[in-house]
C-alpha positions as CSV (number, residue, x, y, z in Angstrom):
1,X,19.2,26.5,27.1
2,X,21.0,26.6,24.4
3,X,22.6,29.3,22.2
4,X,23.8,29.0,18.6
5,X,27.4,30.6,18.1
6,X,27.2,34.0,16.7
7,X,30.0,33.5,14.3
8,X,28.6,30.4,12.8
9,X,28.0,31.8,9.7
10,X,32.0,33.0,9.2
11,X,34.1,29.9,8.4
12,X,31.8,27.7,6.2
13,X,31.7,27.8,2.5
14,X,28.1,27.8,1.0
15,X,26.8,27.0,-2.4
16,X,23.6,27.8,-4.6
17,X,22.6,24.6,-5.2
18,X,21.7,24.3,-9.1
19,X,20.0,27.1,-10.6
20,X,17.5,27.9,-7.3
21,X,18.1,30.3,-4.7
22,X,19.3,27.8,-2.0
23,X,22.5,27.7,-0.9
24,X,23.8,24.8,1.0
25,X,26.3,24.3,3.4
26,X,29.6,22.5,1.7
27,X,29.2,20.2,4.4
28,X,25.9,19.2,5.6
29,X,25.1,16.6,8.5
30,X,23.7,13.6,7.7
31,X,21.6,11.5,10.6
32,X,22.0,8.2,9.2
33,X,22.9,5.2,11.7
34,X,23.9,7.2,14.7
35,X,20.9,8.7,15.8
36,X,19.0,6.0,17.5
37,X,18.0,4.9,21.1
38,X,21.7,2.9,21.3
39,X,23.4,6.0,21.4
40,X,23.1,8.7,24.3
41,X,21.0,11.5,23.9
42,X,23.4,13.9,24.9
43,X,25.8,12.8,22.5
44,X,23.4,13.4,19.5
45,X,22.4,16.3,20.7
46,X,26.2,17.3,21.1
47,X,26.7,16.6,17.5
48,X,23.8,18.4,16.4
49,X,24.8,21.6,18.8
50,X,28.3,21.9,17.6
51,X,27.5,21.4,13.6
52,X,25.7,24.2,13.3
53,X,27.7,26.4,16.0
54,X,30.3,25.7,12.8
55,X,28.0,26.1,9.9
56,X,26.0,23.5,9.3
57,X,22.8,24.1,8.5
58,X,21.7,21.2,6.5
59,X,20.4,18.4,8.1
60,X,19.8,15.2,5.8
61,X,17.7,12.0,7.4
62,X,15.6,9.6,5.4
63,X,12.4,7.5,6.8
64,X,14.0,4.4,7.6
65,X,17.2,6.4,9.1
66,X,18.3,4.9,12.8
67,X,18.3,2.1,13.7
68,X,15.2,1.4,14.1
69,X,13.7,3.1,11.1
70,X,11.7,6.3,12.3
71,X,14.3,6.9,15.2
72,X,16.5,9.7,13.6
73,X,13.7,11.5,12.3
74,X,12.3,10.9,16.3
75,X,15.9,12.2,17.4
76,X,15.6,15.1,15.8
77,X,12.5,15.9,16.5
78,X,13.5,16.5,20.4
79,X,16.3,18.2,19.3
80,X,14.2,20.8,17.5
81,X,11.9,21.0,20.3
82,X,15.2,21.2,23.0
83,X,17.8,23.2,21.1
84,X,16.8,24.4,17.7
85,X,13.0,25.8,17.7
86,X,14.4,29.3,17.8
87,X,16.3,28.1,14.6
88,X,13.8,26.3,12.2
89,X,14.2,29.1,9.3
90,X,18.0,29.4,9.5
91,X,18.1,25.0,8.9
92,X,17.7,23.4,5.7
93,X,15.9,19.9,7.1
94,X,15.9,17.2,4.3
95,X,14.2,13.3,4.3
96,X,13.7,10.7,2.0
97,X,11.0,7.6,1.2
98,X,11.8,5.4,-0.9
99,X,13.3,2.1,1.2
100,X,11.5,-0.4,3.8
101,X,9.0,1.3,6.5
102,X,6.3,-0.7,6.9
103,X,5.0,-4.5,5.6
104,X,2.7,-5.0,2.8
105,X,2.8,-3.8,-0.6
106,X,2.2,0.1,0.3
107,X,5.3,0.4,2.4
108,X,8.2,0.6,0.5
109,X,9.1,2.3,-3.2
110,X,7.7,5.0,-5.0
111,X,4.1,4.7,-5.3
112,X,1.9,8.0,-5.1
113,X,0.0,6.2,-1.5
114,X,3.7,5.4,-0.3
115,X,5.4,8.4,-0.7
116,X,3.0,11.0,0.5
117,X,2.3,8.8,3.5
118,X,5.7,8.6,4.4
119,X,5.9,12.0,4.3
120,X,3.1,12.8,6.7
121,X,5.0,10.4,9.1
122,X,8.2,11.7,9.2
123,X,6.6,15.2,9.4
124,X,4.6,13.9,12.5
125,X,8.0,12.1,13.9
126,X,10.1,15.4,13.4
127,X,7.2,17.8,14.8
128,X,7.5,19.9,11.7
129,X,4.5,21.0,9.2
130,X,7.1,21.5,6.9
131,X,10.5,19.9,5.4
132,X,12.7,21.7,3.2
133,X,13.7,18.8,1.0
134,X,12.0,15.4,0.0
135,X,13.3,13.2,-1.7
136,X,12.3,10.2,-3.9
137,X,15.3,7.4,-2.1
138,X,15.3,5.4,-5.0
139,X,13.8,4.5,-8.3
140,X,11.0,2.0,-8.3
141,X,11.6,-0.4,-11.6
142,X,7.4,-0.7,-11.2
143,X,5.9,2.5,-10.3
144,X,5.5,4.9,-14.0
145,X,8.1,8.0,-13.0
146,X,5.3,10.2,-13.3
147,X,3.7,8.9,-10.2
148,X,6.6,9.2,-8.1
149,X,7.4,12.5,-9.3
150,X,3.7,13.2,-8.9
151,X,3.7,12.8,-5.5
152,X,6.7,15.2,-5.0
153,X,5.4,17.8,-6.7
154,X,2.1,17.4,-4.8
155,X,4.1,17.2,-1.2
156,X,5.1,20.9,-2.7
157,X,1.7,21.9,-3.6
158,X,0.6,20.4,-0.4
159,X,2.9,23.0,1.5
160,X,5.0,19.9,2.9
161,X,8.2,20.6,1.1
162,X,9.5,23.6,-0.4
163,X,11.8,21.6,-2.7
164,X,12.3,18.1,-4.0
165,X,15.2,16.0,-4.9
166,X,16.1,12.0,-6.1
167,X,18.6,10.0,-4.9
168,X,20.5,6.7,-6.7
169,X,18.7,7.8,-10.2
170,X,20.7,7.0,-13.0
171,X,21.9,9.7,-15.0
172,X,18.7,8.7,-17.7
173,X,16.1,8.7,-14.8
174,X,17.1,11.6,-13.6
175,X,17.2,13.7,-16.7
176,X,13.3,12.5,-17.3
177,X,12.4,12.9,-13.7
178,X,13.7,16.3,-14.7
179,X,11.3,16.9,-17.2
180,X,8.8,15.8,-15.7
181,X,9.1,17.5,-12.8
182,X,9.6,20.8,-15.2
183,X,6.3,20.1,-16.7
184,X,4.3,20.1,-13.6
185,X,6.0,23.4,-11.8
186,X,8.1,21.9,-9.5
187,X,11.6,21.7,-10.8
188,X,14.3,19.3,-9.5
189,X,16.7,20.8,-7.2
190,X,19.1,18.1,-6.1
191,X,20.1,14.2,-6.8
192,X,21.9,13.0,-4.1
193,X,24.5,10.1,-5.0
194,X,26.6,7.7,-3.6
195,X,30.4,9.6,-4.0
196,X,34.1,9.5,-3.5
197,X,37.7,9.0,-4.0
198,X,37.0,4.8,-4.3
199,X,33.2,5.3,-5.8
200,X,33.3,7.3,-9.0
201,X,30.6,6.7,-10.5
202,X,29.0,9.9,-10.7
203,X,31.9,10.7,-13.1
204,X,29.8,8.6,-15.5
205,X,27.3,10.7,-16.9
206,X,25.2,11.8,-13.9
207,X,28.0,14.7,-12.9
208,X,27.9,16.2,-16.5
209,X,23.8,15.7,-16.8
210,X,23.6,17.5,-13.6
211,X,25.7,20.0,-14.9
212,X,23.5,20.4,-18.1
213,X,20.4,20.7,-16.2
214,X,21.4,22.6,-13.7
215,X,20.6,20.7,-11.1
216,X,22.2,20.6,-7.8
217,X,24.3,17.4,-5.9
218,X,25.0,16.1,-2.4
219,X,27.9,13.5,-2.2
220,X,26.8,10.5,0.4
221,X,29.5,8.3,1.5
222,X,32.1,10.8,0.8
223,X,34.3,8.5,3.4
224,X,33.3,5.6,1.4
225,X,31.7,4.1,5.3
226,X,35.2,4.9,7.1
227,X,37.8,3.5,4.3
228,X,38.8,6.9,3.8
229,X,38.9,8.2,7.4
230,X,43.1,6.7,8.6
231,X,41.3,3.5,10.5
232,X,42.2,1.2,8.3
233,X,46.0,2.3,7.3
234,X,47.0,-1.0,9.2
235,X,43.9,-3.6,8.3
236,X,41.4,-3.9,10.4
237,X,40.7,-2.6,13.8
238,X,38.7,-4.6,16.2
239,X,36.3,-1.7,17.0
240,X,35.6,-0.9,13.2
241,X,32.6,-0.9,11.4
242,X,34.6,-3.9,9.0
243,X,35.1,-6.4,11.9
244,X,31.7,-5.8,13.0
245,X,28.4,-7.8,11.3
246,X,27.5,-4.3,9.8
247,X,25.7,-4.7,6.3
248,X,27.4,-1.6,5.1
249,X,31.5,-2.8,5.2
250,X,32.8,-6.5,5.5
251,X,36.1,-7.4,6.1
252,X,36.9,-9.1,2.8
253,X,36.3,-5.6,0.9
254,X,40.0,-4.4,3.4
255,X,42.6,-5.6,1.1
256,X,45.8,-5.6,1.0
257,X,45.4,-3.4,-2.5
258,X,43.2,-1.1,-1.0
259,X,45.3,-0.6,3.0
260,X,48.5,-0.1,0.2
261,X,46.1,2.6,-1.8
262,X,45.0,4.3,1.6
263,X,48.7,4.6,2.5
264,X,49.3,6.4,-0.7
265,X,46.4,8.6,-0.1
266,X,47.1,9.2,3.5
267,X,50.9,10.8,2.0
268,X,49.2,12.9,-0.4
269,X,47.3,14.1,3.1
270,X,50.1,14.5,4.8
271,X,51.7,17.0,2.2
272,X,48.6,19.1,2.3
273,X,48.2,19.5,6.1
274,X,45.5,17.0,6.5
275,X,44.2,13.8,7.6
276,X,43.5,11.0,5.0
277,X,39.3,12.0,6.2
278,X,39.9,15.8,5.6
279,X,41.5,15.0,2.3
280,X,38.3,12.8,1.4
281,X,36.0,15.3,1.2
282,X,37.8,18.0,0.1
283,X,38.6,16.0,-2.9
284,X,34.6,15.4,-3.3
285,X,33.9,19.3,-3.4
286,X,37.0,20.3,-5.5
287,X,36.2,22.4,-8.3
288,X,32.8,23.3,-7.3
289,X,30.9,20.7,-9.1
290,X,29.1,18.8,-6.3
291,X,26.9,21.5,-4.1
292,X,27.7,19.4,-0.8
293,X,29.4,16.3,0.9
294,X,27.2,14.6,3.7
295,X,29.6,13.7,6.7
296,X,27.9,11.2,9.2
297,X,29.5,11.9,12.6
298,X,29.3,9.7,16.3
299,X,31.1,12.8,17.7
300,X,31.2,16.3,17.9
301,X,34.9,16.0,17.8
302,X,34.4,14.0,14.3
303,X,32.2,17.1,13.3
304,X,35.2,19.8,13.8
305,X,37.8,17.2,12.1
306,X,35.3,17.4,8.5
307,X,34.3,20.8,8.7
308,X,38.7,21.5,8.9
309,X,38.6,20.3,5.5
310,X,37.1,23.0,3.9
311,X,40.0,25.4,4.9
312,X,41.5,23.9,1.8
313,X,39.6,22.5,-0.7
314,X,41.8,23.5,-3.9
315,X,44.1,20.6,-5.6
316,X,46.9,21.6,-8.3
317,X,47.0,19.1,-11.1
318,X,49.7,17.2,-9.8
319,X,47.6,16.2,-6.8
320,X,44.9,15.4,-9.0
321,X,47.0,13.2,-11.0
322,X,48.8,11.4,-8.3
323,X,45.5,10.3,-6.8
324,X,44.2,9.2,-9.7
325,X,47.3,7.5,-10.0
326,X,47.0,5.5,-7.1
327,X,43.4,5.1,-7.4
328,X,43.3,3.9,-11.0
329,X,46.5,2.2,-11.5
330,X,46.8,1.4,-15.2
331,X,47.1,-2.2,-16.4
């Protein structure tokens, strides 16, 4: 049987996230393509186990989270069950519709019939009556945005979520989802964007509309898929996610521009007692602004190597300006 480490609530950093009364882990767990039937039980479970015994308390999956779709949301279902039923109200457990689950027209987007079934899936897959986030995935260029936030602020009214959140909005869909969302009761407590040293986008306008509306954020990809975790300081290993088939990282995006930026990077690590990884994500939650970075993790090893960057997540200007430097060379 297992027992949560008493002091897990002494090392980790957590934030309020927007203007509510969560607070969030600075690093939360996301179960995204290494929670399916391919990998061994007792390695998730591992992973899971040793995340929160250092803080962790968020858990993020979406519907079609696996592979297949449906499995991580199955995963941690017997994970609750096994480890984590004692638990429940100390974890913040967030999902998502939005992508691919099922075929026909009423399986994928952000209709009202899509979402809210979804939902009633993945709460039947994780054994929970409740999650404490849901999110709309992505935008639906079809579906009016009052539908889709309609159905999130009826998944609240349903007692099926306690909060609700978008992810991939633009910073103009997510300021109306906003308002919409503030019209009907149910405000919006987190957007959850794609985020790091090599993807800035964010720094576009969504960052600074957050800001204004006092919304919350959660950084995916804060390792940009593994570019930012040391493999790739000398090209391409055979084992890694670019030499595979994966749909997520090719082998043509490993440049030489990019293996001479990681080097640069990597030195800037160095200097500050880190790996290239650790540096990563502490450079996604400097200054406060984004509420948490989601670290994926195939080990429980890789779980203690993130959660070591939060020992030092300040930068002095100089640091800031040399990775900049390096990352946006001017012409």
């Amino acid at each position: 049987m297992y027992t949560a480490d008493s002091a897990r609530y002494e090392a980790m950093p957590y934030r309020r996230t927007g203007r509510s009364g969560l607070k969030l882990p600075a690093l939360s767990l996301g179960l995204w393509h290494n929670f399916g039937p391919d990998r061994p039980v007792e390695t998730q479970r591992q992973i899971l186990r040793r995340a929160f015994d250092l803080g962790i308390t968020h858990f993020d999956l979406a519907n079609n989270y696996g592979p297949p779709p449906g499995a991580a949301e199955s995963a941690l279902g017997d994970a609750l069950r096994a480890d984590f039923a004692p638990y429940r109200d100390e974890l913040v457990i967030s999902t998502k519709a939005g992508h691919l689950m099922w075929p026909g027209p009423y399986g994928e987007w952000g209709s009202r019939k899509y979402l809210l079934s979804s939902l009633d899936q993945s709460l039947t897959r994780m054994g929970l009556d409740h999650v404490d986030i849901f999110y709309s995935h992505r935008p639906d260029p079809e579906t009016p945005l009052e539908e889709t936030m309609g159905a999130l602020h009826s998944a609240v009214q349903q007692g099926k979520a306690l909060y609700v959140g978008v992810s991939n909005y633009s910073p103009e869909q997510t300021r109306e989802a906003a308002r919409i969302l503030g019209e009907l009761g149910t405000p919006l407590l987190i957007h959850q964007p794609r985020y790091s040293m090599l993807d800035r986008r964010p720094e576009e306008g969504l960052l600074d509309t957050l800001d204004e509306l006092q919304i919350g954020s959660i950084a995916y990809s804060p390792l940009e898929q593994g570019l930012l975790t040391g493999r790739y300081l000398d090209g391409i290993p055979e084992d890694s996610r670019a030499a595979s088939d994966s749909p997520f990282l090719s082998a043509d995006t490993v440049t030489e521009d990019l293996v001479r930026q990681l080097r640069a990077l990597d030195d800037i690590a160095k200097s500050r007692g880190q790996t290239l990884a650790q540096l990563a994500l502490a450079w996604v939650l400097r200054g406060g602004r984004v509420t948490s970075a989601l670290i994926g993790a195939s080990s429980a090893r890789q779980v203690e190597d993130s959660v070591a960057a939060t020992r030092t997540l300040d930068f002095d200007a100089e640091e800031l300006a040399r990775i900049d430097a390096i990352i946006k060379p001017k012409p």
